[in-house]
ZAMARGU-4260 file (C-alpha; in steps of 0.2 Angstrom, whole numbers, plus 5000, padded with zeros to 4 digits):
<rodrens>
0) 5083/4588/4627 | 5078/4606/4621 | 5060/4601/4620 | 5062/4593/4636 | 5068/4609/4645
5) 5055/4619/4639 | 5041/4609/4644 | 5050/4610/4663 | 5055/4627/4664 | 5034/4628/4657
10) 5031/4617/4672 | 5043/4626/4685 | 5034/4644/4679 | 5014/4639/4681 | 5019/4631/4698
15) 5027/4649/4704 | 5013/4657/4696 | 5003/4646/4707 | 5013/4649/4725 | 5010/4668/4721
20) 4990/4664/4720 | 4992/4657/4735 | 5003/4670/4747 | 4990/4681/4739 | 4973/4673/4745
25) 4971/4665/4763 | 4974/4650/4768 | 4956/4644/4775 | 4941/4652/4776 | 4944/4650/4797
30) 4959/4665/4795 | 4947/4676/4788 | 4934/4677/4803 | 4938/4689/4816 | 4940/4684/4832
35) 4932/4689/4849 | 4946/4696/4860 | 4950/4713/4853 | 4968/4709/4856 | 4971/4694/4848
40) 4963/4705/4831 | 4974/4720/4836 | 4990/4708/4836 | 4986/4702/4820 | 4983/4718/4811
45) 4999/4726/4817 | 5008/4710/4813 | 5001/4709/4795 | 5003/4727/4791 | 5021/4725/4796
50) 5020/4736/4813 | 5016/4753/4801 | 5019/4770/4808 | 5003/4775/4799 | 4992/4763/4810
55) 4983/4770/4823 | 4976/4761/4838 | 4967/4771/4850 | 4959/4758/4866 | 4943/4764/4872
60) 4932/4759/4887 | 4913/4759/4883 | 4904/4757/4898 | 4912/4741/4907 | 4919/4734/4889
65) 4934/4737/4882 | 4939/4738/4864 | 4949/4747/4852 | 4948/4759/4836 | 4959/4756/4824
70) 4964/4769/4806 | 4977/4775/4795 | 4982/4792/4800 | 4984/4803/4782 | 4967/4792/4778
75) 4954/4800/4788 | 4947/4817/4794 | 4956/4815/4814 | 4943/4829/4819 | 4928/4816/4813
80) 4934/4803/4824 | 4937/4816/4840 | 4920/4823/4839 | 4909/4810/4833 | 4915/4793/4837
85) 4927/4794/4852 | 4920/4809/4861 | 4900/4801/4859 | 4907/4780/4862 | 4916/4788/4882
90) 4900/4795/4887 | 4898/4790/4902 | 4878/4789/4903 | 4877/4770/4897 | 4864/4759/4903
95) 4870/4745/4918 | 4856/4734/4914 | 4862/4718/4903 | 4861/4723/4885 | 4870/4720/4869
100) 4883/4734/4870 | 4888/4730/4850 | 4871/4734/4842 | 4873/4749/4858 | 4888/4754/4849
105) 4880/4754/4832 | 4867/4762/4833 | 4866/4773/4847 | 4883/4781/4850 | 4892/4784/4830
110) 4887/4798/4824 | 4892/4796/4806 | 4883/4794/4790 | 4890/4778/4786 | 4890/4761/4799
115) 4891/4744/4795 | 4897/4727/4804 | 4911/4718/4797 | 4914/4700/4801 | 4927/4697/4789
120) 4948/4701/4787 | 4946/4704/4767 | 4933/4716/4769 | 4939/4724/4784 | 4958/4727/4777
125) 4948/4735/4761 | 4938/4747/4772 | 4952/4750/4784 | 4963/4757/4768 | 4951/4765/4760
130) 4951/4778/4775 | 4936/4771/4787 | 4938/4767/4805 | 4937/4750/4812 | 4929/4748/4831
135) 4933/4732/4838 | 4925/4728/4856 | 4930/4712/4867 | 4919/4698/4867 | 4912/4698/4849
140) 4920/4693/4835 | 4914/4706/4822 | 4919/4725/4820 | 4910/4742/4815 | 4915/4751/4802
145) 4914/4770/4802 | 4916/4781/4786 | 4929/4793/4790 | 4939/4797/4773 | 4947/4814/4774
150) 4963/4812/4764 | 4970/4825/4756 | 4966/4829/4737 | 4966/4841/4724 | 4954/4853/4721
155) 4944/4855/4705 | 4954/4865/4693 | 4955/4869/4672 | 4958/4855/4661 | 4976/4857/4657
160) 4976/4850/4640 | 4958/4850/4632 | 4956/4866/4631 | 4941/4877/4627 | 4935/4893/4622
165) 4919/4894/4628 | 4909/4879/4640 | 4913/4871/4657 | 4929/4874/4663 | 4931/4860/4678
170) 4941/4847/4677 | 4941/4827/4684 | 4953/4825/4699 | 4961/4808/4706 | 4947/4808/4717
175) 4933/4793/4711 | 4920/4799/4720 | 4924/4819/4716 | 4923/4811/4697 | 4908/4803/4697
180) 4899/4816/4706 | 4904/4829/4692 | 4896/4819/4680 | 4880/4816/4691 | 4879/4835/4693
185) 4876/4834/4672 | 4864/4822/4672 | 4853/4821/4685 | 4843/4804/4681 | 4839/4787/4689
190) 4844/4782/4674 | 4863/4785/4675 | 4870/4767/4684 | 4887/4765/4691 | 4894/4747/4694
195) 4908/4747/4705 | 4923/4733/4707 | 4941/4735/4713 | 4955/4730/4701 | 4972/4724/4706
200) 4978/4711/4717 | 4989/4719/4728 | 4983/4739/4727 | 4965/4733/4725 | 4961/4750/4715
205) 4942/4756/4713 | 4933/4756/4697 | 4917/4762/4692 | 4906/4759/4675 | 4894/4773/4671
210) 4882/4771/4657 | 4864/4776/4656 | 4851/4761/4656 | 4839/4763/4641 | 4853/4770/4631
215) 4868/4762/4632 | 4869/4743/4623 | 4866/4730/4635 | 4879/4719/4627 | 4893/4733/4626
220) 4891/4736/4645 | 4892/4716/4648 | 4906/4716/4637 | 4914/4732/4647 | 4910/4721/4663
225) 4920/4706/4656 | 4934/4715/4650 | 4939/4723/4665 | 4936/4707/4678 | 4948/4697/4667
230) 4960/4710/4672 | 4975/4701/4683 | 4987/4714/4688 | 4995/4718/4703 | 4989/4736/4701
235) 4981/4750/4692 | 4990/4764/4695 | 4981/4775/4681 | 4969/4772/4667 | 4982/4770/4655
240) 4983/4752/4663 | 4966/4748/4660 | 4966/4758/4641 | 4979/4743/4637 | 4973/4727/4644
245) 4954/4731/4638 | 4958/4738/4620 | 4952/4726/4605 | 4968/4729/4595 | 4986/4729/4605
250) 4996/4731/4587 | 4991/4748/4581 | 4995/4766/4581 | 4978/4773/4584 | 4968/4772/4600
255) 4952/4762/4601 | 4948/4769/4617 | 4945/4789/4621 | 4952/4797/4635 | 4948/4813/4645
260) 4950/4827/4657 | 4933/4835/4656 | 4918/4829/4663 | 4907/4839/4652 | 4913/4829/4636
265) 4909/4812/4648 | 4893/4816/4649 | 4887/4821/4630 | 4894/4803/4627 | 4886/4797/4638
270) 4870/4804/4634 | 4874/4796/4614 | 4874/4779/4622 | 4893/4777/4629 | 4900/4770/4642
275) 4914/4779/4655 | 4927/4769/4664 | 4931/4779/4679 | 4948/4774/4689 | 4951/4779/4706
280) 4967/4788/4706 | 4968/4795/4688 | 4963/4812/4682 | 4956/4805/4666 | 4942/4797/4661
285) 4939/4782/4647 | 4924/4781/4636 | 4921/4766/4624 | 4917/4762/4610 | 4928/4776/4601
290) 4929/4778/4582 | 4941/4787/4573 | 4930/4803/4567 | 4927/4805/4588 | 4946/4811/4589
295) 4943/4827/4578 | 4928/4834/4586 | 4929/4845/4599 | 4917/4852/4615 | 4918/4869/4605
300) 4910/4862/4590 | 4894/4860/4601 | 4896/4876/4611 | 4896/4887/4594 | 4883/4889/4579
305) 4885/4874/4566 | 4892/4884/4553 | 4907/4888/4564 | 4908/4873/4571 | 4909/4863/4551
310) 4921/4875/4545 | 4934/4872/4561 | 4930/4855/4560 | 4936/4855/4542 | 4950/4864/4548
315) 4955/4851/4557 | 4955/4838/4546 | 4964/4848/4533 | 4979/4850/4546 | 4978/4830/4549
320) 4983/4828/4529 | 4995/4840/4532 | 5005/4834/4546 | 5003/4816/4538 | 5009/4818/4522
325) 5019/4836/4522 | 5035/4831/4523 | 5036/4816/4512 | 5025/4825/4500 | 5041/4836/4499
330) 5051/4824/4498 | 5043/4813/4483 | 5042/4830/4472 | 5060/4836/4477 | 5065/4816/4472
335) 5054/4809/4458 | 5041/4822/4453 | 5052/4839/4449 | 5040/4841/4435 | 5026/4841/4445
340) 5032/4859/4453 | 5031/4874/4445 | 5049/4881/4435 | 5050/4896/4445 | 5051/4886/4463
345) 5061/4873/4454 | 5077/4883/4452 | 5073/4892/4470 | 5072/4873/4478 | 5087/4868/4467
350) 5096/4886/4472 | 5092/4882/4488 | 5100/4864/4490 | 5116/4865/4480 | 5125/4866/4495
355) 5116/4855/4505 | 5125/4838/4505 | 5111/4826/4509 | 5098/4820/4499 | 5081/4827/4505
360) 5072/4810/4514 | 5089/4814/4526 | 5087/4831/4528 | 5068/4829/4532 | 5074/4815/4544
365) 5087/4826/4554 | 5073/4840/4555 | 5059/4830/4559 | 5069/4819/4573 | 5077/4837/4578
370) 5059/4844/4582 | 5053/4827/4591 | 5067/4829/4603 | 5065/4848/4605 | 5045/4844/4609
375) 5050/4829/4622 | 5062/4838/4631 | 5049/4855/4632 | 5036/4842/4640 | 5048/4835/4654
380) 5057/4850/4658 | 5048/4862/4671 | 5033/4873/4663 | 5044/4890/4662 | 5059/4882/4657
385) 5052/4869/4643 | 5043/4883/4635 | 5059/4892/4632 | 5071/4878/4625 | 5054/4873/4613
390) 5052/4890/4606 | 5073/4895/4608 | 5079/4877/4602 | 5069/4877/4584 | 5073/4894/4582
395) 5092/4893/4587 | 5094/4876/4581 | 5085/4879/4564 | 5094/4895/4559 | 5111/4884/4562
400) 5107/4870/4551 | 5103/4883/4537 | 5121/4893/4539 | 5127/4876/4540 | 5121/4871/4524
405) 5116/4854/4534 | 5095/4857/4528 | 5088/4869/4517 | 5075/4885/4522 | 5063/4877/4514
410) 5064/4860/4521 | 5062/4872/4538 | 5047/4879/4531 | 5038/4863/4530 | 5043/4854/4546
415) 5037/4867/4555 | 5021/4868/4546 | 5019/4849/4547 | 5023/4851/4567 | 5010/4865/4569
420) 4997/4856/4560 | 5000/4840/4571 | 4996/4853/4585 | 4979/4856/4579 | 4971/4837/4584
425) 4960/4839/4598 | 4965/4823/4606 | 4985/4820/4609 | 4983/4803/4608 | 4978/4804/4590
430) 4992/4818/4587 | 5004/4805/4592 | 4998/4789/4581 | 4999/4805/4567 | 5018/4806/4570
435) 5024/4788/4570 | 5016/4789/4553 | 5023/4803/4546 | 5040/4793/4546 | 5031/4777/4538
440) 5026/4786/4525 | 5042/4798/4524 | 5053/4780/4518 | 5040/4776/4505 | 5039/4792/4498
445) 5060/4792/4495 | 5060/4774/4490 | 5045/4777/4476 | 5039/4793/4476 | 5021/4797/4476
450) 5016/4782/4473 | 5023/4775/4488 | 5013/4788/4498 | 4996/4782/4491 | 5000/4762/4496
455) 5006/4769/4512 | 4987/4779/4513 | 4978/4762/4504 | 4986/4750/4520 | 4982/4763/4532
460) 4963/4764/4526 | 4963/4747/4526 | 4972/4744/4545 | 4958/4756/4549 | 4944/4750/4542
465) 4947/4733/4552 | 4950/4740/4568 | 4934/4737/4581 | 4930/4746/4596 | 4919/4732/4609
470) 4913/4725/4595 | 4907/4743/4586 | 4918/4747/4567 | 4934/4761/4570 | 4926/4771/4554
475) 4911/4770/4558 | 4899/4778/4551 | 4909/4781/4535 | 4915/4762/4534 | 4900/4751/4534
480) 4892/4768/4527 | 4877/4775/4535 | 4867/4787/4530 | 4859/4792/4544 | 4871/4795/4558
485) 4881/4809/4544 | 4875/4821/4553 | 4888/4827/4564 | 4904/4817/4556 | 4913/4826/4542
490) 4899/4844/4544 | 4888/4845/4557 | 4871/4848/4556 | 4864/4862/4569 | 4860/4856/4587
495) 4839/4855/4583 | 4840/4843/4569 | 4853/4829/4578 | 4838/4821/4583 | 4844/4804/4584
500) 4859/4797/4594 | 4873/4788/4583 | 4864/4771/4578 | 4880/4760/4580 | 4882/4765/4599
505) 4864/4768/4605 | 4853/4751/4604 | 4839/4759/4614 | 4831/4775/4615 | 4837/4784/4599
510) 4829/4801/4600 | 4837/4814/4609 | 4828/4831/4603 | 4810/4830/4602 | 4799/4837/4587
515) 4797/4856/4581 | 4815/4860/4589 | 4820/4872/4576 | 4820/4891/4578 | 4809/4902/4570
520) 4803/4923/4573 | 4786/4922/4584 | 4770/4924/4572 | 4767/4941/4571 | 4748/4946/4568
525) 4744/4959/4552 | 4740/4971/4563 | 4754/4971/4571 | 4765/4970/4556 | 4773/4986/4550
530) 4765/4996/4540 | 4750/4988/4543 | 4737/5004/4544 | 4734/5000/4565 | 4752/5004/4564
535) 4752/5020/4554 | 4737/5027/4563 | 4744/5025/4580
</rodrens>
């Protein structure tokens, strides 16, 4: 009986799952047409918007025809429509001799940028939303559609979280178009393609793919393409929707898709063979394929001399260890390894702890959930107000765990360091996979000591070293080594001598800096050379 009610409820599901395909999509290809009298289409548009306040229906009289403009106030530019479709479709100066007064309409009396004719309801509720105007006149059963969108949107501002010192300092906005025009304003090339397609069944939300022909894989972009029209969703609210349901591994800590605010870092992957997911409505921006070294560089490193940049870069990665291992690095020498420390900070740790009545995996536990709370709460609270229970609430809260002989100063010491170092990682998403991993490895390390904390850092290289992004390996180039692409990984090289792009991304055009590139004093003639005798006499 169970197997048999399974297999029903089963049934009873794919059949509702059904009648929701079918409320969604029309019944006969006959309901889609419009029809000729203005009103009838009128009728039906307020009855299937649900009589909306936002609905706008302005009737209009071109010479002896009548008809109707219809748009979403809070869509459109209202001064648009005054001056250059009402104002120019009343004139009075009409011809009286027998003519078609649609293709008059059309072409004579809009003065916009964008006209079309739209014969369809699908096309015309996508147009209508998007902040266009639609024109209906008695007698025909079409409409024009006039590009009006004047919404309101925010301007281009800093990037709020990808900071630099020096380079660009605009920002994407939750504007599509405002996006893909920043990126266009970097690379100006034919070469640069946008797909577009709308995702969502019921917010139908407007998606772009940007890649550059020639260097971009064929078979990532077909890939991208597949990924995202197997998309079924009501709606796409923000990237983040589209980072989950395209990713090639859902069970993992570490992103396998790269996100940003800042078009300037768009377009140098781009130019290495990339392809950018841009969502309308989200200030960030996807690029894919991503691999794990990506999420340690950052638009500084290309700003700045190489030597600079290598030695930041090292940095970096120095402070990833750090906040990965630092606490249960403490807590496996404080536990199992004592003669691993030197005496003298033996007897001050031991000093230290003698009142403390916890062992020291729970004491790193309480500091390190204490800290994660203190951080969450100074990212929902408002700007000021966070800022000051962060900085307040460690400072407070760690001084009375000491008193309290709950922790130790030391443990203190190196949750704090641990949290800083977590701070240093460029890209948040990685600082945040960094975290859920600090605890995996804090319960190793108190159940076996160190060695506990090198099979937690075995399963981790080996989880990484099978993760894929579309098809491309997560440590690449270290894992399947190459040679060739080490050039801006670990140290990198300076800008005249990456003359190749990355060789696991870019499948077509590989050079990107031409010959003789590198820097060198002009060629100075012996006369001209001090203390040449020309020189002296002179």
């Amino acid at each position: 009986m169970s197997i048999l009610s399974k297999l029903l409820k089963k049934k009873h599901s794919r059949k509702k799952n059904d009648n929701y395909r079918q409320k969604q999509d029309p019944a006969s290809p006959a309901e889609l047409l419009i029809q000729r009298e203005y009103q009838d289409n009128l009728a039906r548009m307020k009855r299937e918007l649900g009589n909306s306040t936002d609905l706008v229906v302005r009737e209009i009289k071109i010479g002896q025809n009548q008809g109707a403009l219809v748009f979403i106030d809070g869509l459109v530019d209202a001064k648009t429509i005054s001056e250059f479709v009402v104002e120019t479709m009343m004139d009075k100066n009409i011809p009286n001799e027998n003519f078609d007064i649609f293709q008059y309409a059309l072409n004579k009396t809009i003065a916009l940028g964008s006209v079309k004719t739209i014969t369809n309801w699908n096309e015309l509720y996508d147009l209508l939303l998007s902040g266009c105007t639609i024109i209906f006149l008695n007698g025909y059963n079409k409409a024009i559609c006039g590009e009006t969108k004047g919404f309101e949107k925010r301007s281009i501002d800093e990037p709020s979280q990808q900071l630099s010192i020096r380079g660009p300092k605009d920002s994407f906005t939750e504007t599509l178009r405002v996006n893909t025009a920043l990126i266009r304003r970097r690379i100006k090339s034919p070469n640069l393609w946008i797909d577009s397609m709308k995702i969502g069944r019921v917010a139908q939300t407007d998606v772009a793919i940007m890649y550059i022909k020639g260097i971009a894989d064929d078979k990532i972009v077909q890939e991208v393409k597949t990924r995202l029209n197997r998309i079924d969703i009501d709606a796409v609210i923000d990237s983040g929707y589209i980072e989950q349901l395209i990713e090639d591994e859902t069970f993992t800590s570490f992103p396998t898709t790269y996100h940003t605010e800042r078009p300037d870092v768009v377009s140098s992957q781009l130019l290495e063979g990339r392809i950018a997911i841009v969502s309308d409505g989200s200030p960030y921006v996807l690029t894919v394929p991503a691999i794990f070294v990506q999420f340690f560089q950052a638009p500084d490193d290309y700003y700045s001399r190489f030597d600079l940049s290598t030695s930041i870069r090292f940095l970096r990665i120095i402070a990833f260890f750090i906040s990965l291992i630092g606490p249960s690095l403490y807590i496996a020498a404080t536990t199992y390894h004592q003669e691993m420390i030197p005496t003298t900070l033996v007897i001050a740790i031991a000093a230290q702890r003698e009142n403390v009545p916890f062992p020291a995996f729970f004491e790193a536990l309480i500091m390190e959930i204490t800290f994660e709370i203190l951080r969450e709460a100074g990212l929902r609270l408002p700007r000021a107000v966070g800022q000051a229970v962060s900085i307040v609430g460690a400072l407070v809260i760690g001084q009375a765990a000491v008193q309290a002989s709950i922790v130790s100063p030391l443990m203190v010491i190196v949750v704090s360091i641990t949290a800083i170092a977590n701070f240093s990682t460029p890209v948040f998403a990685m600082a945040i996979s960094t975290r859920l991993l600090r605890f995996a490895l804090m319960i190793m390390a108190a159940f076996i000591g160190l060695f506990g904390i090198m099979v937690g850092l075995m399963l981790m290289s080996i989880h990484l070293c099978s993760l894929r992004s579309f098809g491309v390996p997560y440590m690449s180039p270290l894992a399947p080594f190459n040679g060739e692409d080490q050039q801006d990984v670990f140290i990198r090289y300076p800008l005249w001598a990456l003359k190749n792009r990355p060789k696991y991304i870019s499948k077509g055009n590989r050079i990107r800096i031409g010959e003789n590139q590198k820097p060198e004093p002009p060629n100075q003639s012996s006369a001209d050379k001090p203390g040449s005798g020309k020189g002296n006499q002179e």
